[in-house]
N, C-alpha and C positions, 0 to 999 in steps of 0.2 A: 794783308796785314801780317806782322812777323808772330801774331800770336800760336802759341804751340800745336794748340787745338784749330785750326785756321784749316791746315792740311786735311787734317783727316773730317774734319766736316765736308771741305771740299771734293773729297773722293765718297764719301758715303753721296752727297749729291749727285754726281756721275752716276754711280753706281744707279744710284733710283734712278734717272734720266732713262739709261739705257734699259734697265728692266721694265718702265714703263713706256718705254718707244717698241720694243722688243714686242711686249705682250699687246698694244694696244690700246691702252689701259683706258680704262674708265675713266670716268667724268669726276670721282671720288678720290683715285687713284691721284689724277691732276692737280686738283685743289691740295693734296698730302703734300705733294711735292713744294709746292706754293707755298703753303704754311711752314714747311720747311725752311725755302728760300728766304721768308718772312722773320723768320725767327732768327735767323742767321744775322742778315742786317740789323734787325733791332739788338743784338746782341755788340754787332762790333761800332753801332751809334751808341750804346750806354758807355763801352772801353772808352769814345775816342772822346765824350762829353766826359768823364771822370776826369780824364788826362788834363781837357783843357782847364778844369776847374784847377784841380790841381798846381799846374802851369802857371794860375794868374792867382791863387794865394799864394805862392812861391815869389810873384814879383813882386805883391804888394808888399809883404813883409820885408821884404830886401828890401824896399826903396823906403820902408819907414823905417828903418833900423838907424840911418845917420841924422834923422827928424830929432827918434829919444833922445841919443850922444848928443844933438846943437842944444836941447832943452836946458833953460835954465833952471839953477835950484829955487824951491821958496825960500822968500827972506825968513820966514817961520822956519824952518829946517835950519837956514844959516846960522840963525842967533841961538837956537837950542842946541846944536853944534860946538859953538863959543860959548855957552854958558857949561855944559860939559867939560868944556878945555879946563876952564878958570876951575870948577870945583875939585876936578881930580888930579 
């Protein structure tokens, strides 16, 4: 993921990896790391579902934008329109 913090999560996770391959590590120790890794994906699945929302309000509005422009006026607008003309 190009995000900023992407990096240095991914070396802080290293880091834990080999400090707990290193020592051994418990059964506590394991699960940390887990909830780590855990937390990391659910982090870069919230980015990448923002995105797409994002994404498809961006397309909808585009594509209704030449909808409003085709829309006709009310004949109610038209004639209160023309009758402004005529009085002023």
């Amino acid at each position: 993921m190009d995000d900023s913090n992407s990096g240095a999560v991914v070396s802080l996770l290293e880091r834990a990896r080999g400090v707990f391959a290193d020592r051994r590590s418990s059964c506590r120790a394991a699960a940390g790391l887990a909830a780590l890794e855990s937390l990391q994906r659910q982090q870069q699945a919230s980015t990448l579902a923002y995105f797409d929302v994002f994404l498809m309000l961006t397309v909808v509005t585009l594509e209704l934008v030449p909808v409003v422009l085709l829309m006709k006026r009310p004949a109610a607008w038209k004639a209160a329109h023309i009758e402004s003309k005529e009085r002023g």
